[in-house]
Short mmCIF file of the C-alpha atoms (twelve columns), coordinates in Angstrom:
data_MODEL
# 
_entry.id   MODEL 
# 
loop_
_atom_site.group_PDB 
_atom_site.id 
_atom_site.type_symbol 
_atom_site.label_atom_id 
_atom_site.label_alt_id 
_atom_site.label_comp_id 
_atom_site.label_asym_id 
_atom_site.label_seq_id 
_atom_site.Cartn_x 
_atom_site.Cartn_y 
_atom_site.Cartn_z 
_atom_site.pdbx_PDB_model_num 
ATOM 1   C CA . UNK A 1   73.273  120.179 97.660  1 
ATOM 2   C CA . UNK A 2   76.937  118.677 97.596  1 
ATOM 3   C CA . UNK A 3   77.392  115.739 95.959  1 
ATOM 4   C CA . UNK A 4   77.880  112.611 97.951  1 
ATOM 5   C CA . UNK A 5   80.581  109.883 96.940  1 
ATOM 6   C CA . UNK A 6   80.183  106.093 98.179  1 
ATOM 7   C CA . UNK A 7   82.956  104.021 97.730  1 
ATOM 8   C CA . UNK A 8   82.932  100.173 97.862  1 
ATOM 9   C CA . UNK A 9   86.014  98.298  99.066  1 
ATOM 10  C CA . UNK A 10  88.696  98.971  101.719 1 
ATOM 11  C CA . UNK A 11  91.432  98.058  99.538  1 
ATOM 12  C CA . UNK A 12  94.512  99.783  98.626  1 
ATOM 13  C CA . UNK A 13  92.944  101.237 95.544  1 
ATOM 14  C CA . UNK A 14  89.464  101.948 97.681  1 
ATOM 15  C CA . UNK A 15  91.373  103.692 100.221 1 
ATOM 16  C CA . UNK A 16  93.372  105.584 97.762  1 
ATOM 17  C CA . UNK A 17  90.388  106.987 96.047  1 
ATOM 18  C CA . UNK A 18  88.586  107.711 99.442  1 
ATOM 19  C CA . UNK A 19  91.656  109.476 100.683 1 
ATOM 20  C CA . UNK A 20  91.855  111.720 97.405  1 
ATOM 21  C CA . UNK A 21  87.926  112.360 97.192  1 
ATOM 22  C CA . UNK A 22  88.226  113.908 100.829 1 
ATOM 23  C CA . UNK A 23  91.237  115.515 100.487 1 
ATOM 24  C CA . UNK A 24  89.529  117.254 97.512  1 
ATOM 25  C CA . UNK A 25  86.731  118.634 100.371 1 
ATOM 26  C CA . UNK A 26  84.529  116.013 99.275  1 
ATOM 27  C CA . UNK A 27  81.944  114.171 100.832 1 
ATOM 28  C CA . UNK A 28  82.754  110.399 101.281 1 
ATOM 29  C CA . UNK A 29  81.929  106.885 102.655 1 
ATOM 30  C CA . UNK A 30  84.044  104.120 102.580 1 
ATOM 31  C CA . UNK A 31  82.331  101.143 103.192 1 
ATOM 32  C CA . UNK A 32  84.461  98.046  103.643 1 
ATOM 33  C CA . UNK A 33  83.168  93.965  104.500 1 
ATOM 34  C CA . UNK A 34  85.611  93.015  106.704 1 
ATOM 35  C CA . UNK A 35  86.454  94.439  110.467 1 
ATOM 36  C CA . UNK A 36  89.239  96.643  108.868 1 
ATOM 37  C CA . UNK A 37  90.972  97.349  105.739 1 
ATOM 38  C CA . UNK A 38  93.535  96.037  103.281 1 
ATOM 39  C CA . UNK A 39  93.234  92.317  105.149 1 
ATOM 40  C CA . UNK A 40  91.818  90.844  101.430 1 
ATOM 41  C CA . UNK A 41  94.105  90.882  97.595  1 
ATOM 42  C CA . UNK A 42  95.174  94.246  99.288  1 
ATOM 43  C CA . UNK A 43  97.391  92.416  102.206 1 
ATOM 44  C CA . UNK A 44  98.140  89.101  100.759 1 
ATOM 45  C CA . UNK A 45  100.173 90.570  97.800  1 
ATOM 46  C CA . UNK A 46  104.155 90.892  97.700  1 
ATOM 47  C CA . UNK A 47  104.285 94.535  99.095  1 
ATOM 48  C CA . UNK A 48  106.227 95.600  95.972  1 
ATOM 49  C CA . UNK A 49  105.945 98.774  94.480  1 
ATOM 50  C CA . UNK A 50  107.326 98.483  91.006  1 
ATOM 51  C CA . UNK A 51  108.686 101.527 88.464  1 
ATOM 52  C CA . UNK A 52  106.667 99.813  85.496  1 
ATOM 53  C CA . UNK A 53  109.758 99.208  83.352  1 
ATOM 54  C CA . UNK A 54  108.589 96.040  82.137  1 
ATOM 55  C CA . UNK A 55  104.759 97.894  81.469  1 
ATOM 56  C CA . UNK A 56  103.652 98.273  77.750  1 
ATOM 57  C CA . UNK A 57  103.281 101.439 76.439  1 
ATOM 58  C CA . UNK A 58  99.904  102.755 75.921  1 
ATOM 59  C CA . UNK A 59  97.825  100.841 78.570  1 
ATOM 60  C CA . UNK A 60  95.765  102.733 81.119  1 
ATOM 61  C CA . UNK A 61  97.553  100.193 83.602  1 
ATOM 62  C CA . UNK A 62  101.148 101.612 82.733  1 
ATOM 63  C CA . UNK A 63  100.327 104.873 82.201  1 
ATOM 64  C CA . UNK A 64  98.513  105.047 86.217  1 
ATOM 65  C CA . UNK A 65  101.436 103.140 87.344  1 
ATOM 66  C CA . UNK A 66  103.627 105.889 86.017  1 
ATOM 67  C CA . UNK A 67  101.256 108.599 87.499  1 
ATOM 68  C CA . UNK A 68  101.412 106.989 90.791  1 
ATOM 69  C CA . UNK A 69  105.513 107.302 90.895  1 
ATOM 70  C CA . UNK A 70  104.871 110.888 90.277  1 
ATOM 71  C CA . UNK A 71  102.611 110.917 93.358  1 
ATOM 72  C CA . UNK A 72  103.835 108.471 95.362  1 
ATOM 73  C CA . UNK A 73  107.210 109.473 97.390  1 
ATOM 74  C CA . UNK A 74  105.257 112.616 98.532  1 
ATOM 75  C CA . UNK A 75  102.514 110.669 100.435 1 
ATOM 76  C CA . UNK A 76  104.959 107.824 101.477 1 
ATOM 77  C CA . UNK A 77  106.633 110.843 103.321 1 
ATOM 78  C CA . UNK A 78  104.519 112.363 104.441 1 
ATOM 79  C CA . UNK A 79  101.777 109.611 106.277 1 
ATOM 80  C CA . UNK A 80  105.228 107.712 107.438 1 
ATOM 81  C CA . UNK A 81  104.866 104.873 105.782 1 
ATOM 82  C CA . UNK A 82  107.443 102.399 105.683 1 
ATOM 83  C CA . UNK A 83  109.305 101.647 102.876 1 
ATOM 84  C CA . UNK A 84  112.524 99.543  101.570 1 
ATOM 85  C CA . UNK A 85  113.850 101.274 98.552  1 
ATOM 86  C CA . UNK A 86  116.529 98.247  97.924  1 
ATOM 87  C CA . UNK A 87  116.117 98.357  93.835  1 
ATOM 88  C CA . UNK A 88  116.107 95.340  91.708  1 
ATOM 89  C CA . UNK A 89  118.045 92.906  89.374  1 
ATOM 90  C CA . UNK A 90  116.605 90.592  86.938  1 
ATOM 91  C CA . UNK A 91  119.156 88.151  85.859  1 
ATOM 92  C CA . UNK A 92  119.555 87.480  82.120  1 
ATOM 93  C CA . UNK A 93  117.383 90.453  80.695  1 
ATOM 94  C CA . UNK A 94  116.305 90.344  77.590  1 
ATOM 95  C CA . UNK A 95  117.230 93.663  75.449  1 
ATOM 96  C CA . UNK A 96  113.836 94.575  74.770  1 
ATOM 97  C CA . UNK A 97  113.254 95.118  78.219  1 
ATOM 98  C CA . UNK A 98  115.744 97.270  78.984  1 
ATOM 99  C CA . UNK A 99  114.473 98.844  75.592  1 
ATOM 100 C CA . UNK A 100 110.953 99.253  76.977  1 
ATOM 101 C CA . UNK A 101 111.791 100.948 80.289  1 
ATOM 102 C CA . UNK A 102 113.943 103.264 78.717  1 
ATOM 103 C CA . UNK A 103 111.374 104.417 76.066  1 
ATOM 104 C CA . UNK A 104 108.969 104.854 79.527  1 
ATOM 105 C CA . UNK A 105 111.224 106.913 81.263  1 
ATOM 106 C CA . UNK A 106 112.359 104.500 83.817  1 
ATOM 107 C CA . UNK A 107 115.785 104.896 85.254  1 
ATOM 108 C CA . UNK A 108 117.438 101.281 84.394  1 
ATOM 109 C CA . UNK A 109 121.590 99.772  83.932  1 
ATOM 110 C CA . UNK A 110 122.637 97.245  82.089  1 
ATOM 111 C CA . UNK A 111 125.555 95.491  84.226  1 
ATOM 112 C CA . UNK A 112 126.601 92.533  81.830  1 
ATOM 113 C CA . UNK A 113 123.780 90.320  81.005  1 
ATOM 114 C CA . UNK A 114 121.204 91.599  84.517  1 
ATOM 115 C CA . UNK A 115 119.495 94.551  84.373  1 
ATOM 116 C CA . UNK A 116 119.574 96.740  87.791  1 
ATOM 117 C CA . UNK A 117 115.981 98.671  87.973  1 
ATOM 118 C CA . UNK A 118 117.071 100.801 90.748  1 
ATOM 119 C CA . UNK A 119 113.379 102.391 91.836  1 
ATOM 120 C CA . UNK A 120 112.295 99.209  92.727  1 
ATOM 121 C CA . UNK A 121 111.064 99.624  96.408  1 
ATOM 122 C CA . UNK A 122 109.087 97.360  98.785  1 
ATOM 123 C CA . UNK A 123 106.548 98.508  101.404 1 
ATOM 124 C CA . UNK A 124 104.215 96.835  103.790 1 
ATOM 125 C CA . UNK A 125 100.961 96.732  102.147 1 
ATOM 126 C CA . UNK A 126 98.199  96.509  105.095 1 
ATOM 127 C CA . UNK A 127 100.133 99.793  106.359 1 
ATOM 128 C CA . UNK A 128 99.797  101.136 103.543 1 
ATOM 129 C CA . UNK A 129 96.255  101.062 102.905 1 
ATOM 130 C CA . UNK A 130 95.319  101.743 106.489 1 
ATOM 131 C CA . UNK A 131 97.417  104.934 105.705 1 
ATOM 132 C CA . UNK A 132 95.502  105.691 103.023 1 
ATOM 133 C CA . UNK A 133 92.347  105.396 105.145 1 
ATOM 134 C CA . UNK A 134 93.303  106.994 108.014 1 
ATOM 135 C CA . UNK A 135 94.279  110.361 106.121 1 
ATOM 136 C CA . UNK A 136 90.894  109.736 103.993 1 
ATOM 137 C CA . UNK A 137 89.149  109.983 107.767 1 
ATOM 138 C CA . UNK A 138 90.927  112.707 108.836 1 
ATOM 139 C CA . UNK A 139 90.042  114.812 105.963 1 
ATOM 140 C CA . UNK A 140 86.460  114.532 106.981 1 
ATOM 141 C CA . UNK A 141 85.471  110.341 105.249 1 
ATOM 142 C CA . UNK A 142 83.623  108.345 106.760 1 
ATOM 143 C CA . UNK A 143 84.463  105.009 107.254 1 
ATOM 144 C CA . UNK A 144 82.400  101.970 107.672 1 
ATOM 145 C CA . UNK A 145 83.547  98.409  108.264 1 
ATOM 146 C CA . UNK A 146 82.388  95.633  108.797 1 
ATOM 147 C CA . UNK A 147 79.304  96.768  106.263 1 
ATOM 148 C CA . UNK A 148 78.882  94.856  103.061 1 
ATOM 149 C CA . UNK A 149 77.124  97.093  100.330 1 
ATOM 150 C CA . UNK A 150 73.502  95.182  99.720  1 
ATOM 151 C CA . UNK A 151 71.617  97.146  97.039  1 
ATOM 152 C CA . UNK A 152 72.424  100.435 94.925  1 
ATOM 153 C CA . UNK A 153 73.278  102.614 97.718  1 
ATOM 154 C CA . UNK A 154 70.190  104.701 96.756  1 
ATOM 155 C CA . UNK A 155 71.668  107.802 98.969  1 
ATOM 156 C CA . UNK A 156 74.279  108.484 97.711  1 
ATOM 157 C CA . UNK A 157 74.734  110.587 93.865  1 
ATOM 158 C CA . UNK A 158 78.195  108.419 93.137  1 
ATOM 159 C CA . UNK A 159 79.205  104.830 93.767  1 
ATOM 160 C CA . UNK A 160 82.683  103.905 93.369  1 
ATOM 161 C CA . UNK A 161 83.055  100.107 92.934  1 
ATOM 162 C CA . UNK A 162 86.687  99.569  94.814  1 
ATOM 163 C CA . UNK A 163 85.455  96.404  95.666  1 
ATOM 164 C CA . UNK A 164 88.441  94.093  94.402  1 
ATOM 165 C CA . UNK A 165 87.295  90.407  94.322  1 
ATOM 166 C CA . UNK A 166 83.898  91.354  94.345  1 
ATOM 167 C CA . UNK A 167 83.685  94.119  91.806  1 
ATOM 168 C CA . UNK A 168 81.232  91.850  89.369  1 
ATOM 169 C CA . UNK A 169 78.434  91.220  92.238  1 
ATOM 170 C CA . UNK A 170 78.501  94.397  93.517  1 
ATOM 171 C CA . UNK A 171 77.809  96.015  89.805  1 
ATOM 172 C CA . UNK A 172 75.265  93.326  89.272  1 
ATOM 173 C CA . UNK A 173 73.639  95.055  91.951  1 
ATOM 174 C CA . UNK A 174 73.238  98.032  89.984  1 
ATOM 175 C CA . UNK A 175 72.283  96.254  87.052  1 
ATOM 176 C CA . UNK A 176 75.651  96.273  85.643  1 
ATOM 177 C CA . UNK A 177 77.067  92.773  83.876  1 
ATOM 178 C CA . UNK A 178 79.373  93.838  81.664  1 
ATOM 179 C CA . UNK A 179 82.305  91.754  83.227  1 
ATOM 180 C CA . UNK A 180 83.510  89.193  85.795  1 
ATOM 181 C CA . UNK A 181 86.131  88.274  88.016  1 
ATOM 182 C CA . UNK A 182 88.145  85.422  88.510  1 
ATOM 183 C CA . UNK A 183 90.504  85.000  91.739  1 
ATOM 184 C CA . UNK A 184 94.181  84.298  90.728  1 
ATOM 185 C CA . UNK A 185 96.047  82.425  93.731  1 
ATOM 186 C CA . UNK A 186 99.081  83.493  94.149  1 
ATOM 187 C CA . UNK A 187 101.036 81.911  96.850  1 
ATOM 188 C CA . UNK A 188 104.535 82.644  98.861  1 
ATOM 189 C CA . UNK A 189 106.696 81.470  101.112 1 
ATOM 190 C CA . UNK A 190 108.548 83.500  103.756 1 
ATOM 191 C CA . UNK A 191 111.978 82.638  105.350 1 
ATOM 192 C CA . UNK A 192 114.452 84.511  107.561 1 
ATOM 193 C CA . UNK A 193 116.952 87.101  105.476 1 
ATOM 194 C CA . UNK A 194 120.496 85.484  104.968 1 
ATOM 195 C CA . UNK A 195 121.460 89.195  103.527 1 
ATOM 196 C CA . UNK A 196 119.517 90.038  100.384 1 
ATOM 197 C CA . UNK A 197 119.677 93.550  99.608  1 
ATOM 198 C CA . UNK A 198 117.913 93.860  96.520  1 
ATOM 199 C CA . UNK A 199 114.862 92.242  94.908  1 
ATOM 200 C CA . UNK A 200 115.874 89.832  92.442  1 
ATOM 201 C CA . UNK A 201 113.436 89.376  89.463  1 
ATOM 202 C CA . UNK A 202 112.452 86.901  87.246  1 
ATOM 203 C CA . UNK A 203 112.177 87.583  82.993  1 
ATOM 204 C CA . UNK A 204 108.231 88.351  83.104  1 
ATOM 205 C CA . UNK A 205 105.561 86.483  80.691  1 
ATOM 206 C CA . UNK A 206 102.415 88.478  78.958  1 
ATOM 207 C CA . UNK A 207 100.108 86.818  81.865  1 
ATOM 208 C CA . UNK A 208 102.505 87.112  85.531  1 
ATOM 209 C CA . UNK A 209 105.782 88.650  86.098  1 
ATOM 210 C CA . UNK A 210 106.614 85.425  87.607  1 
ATOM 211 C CA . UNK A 211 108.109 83.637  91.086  1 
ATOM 212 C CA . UNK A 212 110.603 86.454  92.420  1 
ATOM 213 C CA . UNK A 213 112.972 86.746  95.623  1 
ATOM 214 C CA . UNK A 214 112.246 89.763  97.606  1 
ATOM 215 C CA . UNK A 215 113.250 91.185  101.330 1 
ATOM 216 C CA . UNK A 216 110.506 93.146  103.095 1 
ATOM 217 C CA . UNK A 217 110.351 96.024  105.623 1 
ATOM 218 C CA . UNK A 218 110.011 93.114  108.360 1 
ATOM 219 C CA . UNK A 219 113.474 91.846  107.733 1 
ATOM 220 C CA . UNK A 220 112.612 88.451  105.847 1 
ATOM 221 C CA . UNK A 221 113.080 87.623  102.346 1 
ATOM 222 C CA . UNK A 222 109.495 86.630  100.089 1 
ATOM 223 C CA . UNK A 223 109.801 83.642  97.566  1 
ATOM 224 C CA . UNK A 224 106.589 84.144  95.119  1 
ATOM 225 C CA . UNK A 225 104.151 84.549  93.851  1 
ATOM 226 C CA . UNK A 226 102.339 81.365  91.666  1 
ATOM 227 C CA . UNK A 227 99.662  82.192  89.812  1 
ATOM 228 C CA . UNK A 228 96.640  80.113  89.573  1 
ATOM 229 C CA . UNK A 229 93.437  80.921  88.545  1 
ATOM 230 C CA . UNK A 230 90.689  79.281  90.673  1 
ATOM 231 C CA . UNK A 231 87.031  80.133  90.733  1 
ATOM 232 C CA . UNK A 232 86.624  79.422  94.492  1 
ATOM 233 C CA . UNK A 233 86.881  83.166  96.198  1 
ATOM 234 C CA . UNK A 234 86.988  82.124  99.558  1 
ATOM 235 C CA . UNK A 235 90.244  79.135  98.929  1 
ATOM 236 C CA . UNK A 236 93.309  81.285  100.813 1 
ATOM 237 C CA . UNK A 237 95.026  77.981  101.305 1 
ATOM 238 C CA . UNK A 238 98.349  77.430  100.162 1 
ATOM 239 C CA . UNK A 239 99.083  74.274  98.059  1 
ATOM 240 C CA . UNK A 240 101.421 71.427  99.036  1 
ATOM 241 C CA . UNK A 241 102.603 71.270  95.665  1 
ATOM 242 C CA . UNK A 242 103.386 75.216  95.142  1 
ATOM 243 C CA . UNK A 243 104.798 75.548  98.811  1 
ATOM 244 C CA . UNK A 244 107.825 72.931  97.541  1 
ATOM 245 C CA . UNK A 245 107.978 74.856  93.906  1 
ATOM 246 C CA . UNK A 246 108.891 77.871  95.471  1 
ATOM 247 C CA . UNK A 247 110.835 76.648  98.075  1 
ATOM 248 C CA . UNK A 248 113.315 74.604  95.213  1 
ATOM 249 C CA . UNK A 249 112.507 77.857  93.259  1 
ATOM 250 C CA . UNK A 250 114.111 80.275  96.287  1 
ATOM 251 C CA . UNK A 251 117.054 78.051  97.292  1 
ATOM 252 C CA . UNK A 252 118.173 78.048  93.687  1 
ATOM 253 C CA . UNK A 253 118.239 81.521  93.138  1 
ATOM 254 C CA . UNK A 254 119.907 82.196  96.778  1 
ATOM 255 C CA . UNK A 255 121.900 79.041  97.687  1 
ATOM 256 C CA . UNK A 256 121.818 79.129  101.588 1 
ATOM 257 C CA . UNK A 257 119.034 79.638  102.493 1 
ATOM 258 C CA . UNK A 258 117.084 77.351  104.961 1 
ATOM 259 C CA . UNK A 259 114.929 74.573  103.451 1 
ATOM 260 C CA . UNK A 260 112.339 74.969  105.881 1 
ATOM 261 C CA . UNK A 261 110.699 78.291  105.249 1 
ATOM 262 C CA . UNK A 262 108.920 80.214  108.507 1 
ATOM 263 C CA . UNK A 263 105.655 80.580  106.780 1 
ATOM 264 C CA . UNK A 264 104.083 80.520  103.229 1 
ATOM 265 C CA . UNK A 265 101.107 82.381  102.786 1 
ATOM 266 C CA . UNK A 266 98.300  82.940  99.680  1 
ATOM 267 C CA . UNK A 267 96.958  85.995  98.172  1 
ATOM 268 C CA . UNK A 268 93.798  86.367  95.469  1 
ATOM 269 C CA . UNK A 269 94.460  89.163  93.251  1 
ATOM 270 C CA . UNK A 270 91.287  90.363  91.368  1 
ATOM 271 C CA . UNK A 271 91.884  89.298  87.332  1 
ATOM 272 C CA . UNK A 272 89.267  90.075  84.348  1 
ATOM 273 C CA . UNK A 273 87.974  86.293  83.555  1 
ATOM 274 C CA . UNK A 274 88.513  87.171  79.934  1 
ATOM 275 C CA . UNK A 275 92.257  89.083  80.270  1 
ATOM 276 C CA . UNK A 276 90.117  92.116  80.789  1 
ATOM 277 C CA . UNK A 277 92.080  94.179  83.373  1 
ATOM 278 C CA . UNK A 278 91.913  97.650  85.029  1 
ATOM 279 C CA . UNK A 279 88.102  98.037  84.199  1 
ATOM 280 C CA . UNK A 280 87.827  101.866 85.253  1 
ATOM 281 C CA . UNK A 281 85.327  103.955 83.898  1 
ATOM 282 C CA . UNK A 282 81.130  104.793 84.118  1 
ATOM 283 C CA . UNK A 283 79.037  102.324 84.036  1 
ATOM 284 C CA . UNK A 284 77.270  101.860 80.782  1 
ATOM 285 C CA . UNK A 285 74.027  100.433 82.932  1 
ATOM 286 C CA . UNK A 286 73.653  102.674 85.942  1 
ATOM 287 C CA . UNK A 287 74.761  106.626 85.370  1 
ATOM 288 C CA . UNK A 288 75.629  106.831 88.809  1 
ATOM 289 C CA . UNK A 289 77.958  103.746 89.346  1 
ATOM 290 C CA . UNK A 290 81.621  103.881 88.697  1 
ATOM 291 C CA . UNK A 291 83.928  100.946 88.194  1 
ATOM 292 C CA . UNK A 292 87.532  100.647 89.470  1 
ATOM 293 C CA . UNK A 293 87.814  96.839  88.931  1 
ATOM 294 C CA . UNK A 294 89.632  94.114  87.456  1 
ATOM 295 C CA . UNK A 295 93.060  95.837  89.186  1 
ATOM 296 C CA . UNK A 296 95.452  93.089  89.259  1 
ATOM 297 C CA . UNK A 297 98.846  92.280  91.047  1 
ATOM 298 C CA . UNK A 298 99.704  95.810  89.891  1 
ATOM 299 C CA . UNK A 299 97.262  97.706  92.114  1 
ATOM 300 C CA . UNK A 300 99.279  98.667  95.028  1 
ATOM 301 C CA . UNK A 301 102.030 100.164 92.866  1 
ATOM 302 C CA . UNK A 302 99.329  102.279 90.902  1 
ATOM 303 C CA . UNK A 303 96.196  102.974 93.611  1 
ATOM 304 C CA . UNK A 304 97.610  106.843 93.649  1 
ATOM 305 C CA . UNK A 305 97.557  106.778 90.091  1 
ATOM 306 C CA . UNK A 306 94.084  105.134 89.679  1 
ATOM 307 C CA . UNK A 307 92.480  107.374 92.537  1 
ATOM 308 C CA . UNK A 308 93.870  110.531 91.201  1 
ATOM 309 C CA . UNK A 309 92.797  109.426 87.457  1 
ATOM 310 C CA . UNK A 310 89.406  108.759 88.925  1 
ATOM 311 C CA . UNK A 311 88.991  111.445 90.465  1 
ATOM 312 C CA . UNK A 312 90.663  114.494 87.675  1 
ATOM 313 C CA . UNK A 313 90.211  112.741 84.607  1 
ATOM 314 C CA . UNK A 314 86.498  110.999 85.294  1 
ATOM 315 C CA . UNK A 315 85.277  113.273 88.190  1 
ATOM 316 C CA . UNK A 316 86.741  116.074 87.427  1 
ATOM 317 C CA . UNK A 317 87.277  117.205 90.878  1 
ATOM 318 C CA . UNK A 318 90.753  119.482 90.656  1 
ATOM 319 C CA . UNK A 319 93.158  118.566 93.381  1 
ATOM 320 C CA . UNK A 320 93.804  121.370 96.433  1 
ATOM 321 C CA . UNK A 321 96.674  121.719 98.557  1 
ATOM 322 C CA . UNK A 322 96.681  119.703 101.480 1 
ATOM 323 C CA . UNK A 323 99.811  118.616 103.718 1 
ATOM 324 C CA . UNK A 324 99.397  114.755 104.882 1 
ATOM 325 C CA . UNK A 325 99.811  113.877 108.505 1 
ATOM 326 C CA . UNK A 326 101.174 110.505 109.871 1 
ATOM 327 C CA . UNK A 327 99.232  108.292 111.379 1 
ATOM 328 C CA . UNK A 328 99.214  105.038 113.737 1 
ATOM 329 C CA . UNK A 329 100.040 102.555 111.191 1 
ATOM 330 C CA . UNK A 330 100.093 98.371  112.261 1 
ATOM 331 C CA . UNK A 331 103.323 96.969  113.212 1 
ATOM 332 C CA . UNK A 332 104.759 93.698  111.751 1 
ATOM 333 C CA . UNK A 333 104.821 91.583  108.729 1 
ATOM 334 C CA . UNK A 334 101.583 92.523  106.885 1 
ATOM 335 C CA . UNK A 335 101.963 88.426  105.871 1 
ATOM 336 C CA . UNK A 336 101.020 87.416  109.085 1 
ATOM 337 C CA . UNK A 337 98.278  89.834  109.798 1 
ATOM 338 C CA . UNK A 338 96.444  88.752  106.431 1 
ATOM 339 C CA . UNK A 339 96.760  85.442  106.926 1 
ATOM 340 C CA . UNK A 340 95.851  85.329  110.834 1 
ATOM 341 C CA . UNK A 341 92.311  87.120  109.781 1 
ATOM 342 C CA . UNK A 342 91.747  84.560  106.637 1 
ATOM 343 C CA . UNK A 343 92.307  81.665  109.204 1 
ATOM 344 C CA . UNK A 344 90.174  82.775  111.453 1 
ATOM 345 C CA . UNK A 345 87.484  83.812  109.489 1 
# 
C-alpha cells in the first residue's frame, strides 16, 4: 500500500510541503483550521522575501533560505505569482555584514556607507500560499479546511506538523512535548506610496531584523514590524503605543509621508519560547509524526527550502519533473484580507 502523508497547517510552509509531496506523486491531505489558507502568521507578515545576507552561516534556517532562492524564481514563474523585485538598502551597514553575505554567496554593493542587497524582492503572501495550495490540489492533494486536527490522525502513515502557532498542541497530541511556542506580535502600519522604489532596511539585532520601510505589490509602502512576545495567541490587535512608534519611525526615514497612515495591521509569527527556532525533524515520541515548527518571520522566504528539505533530505522522496500551472490567485493587499478575517472571527 502507498504511503499516506497528512499535513497540519495551511500556512506558507504547510502549503509548500503539500505542494512538493504531491508533485512528487504522493498521496496527501492538507488539513487547515480556518475557512482557507495563509489568513494566520502566513498573511499577517511583511510579504518580503529576503536573499539571507544578513543569515549566519551554518544554521538549518540560512542554509533552507538559501535552498529556497535556488527554487524559488522557477515556481514564482511559473504559478504567476506576483512579485516586486525592487532590492534593498540598509543605511549605515556595518562591514561585517556586507562580510557575511558575501561569504554566503549573496550578490551585495557597498555604495558609501549603505549597502544595496539587490535580490531583495517583495510578494503578496496570502497569494502566495494559496498558490502553493492550489498547485498541491491540482497534483492530486487533498485539501481540507475548515478542519482542526483532534487526535493522532490514526489513518494516515505520516503527519507533518505545519501547524505554525499551534505546532506545540498539536504534537502534544501525539505525545510529543519536547517544545513550545510563543506568539511574537509584530505590528505595521500601511500608508499610500509617495515613490519608494526599494526596501529600505534597518541594521538587524540577534533577536528581529528590526522596524523597516517597504512598498508592496499593492502599491503602498509597509512601516514594521515590532516585535513583542505575548503569550495570548488569539491578541491580533495592534497597540496604541506601537501604531505611533512606527508611524515617527516611517516619517523619519521617508520625510513626506502622511502622518495619518491608511491602516496598521498585526501579525503573530510562530517563535521557540526558549530561542529554539526552525524545529524540523522526527519526532523523538511518535515515529510517525514530523515537526516543521518554530519557523519564524523567515518562513515565507524559506517554505520551498523547508518543503523540499523535508521532503529529500527527511523523506527521501526524489523530486520528478513537473511543469507548474497558474492558478486563480486573490486580488488586493494581502493586509487587508488577513486582517478583515481576524476581525471578524
Amino acid at each position: 500500500m502507498p504511503v499516506t502523508y497528512a499535513v497540519v497547517g495551511g500556512g506558507v510552509v504547510g502549503c509548500a510541503t503539500a505542494m512538493t509531496l504531491a508533485r512528487r506523486g504522493r498521496d496527501v491531505t492538507l488539513f487547515e483550521a480556518e475557512s482557507e489558507v495563509g489568513l494566520a502568521a502566513s498573511g499577517t507578515n511583511s510579504g518580503i522575501l529576503h536573499t539571507g545576507f544578513d543569515s549566519k552561516l551554518g544554521e538549518l534556517e540560512t542554509a533552507l533560505i538559501l535552498r529556497a532562492a535556488v527554487l524559488r524564481d522557477r515556481a514564482i514563474d511559473g504559478l504567476g505569482i506576483p512579485v516586486l523585485r525592487c532590492g534593498a538598502r540598509m543605511r549605515n551597514a556595518p562591514a561585517e555584514i556586507e562580510d557575511n553575505a558575501r561569504v554566503l554567496g549573496v550578490p551585495v554593493e557597498r555604495v558609501g556607507s549603505d549597502l544595496v542587497i539587490p535580490g531583495e524582492s517583495v510578494t503578496n503572501p496570502i497569494a502566495m500560499t494559496h498558490a502553493f495550495c492550489a498547485e498541491a490540489e491540482r497534483n492530486g492533494a487533498s485539501i481540507r479546511l475548515g478542519e482542526r486536527v483532534e487526535g493522532d490522525l490514526p489513518e494516515y502513515d505520516v503527519v507533518l506538523n505545519c501547524a505554525g502557532l499551534y505546532a506545540d498542541d498539536v504534537a502534544r497530541q501525539f505525545g510529543d512535548d519536547s517544545f513550545a511556542i510563543r506568539a511574537r506580535k509584530g505590528e505595521f502600519v500601511v500608508f499610500q506610496n509617495p515613490g519608494l522604489s526599494e526596501i529600505l532596511l534597518p541594521v538587524p539585532t540577534p533577536r528581529t531584523k528590526g522596524i523597516l520601510v517597504f512598498p508592496t505589490v499593492s502599491g503602498h509602502i509597509c512601516c514594521g514590524p515590532t516585535a513583542a512576545d505575548i503569550d495570548d495567541k488569539s491578541d491580533w490587535t495592534v497597540r496604541t503605543e506601537a501604531r505611533q512608534q512606527l508611524v515617527d519611525q516611517a516619517c523619519e526615514l521617508l520625510p513626506g509621508l502622511p502622518n495619518e497612515p491608511v491602516f496598521a495591521y498585526a501579525g503573530l509569527r510562530p517563535a521557540g519560547r526558549d530561542g529554539e527556532n526552525y524545529v524540523i525533524g522526527w519526532s523523538q515520541h511518535c515515529d510517525r509524526l514530523l515537526n516543521v515548527a518554530a519557523i519564524r518571520s523567515t518562513g515565507l522566504t524559506a517554505a520551498l527550502g523547508i518543503a523540499d528539505y523535508v521532503c529529500t533530505d527527511l523523506l527521501g522522496i526524489d523530486e520528478r519533473p513537473v511543469g507548474y500551472k497558474q492558478a486563480a490567485l486573490p486580488a488586493g493587499p494581502w493586509w487587508l484580507r488577513a486582517a478583515h478575517h481576524r476581525r471578524l472571527a
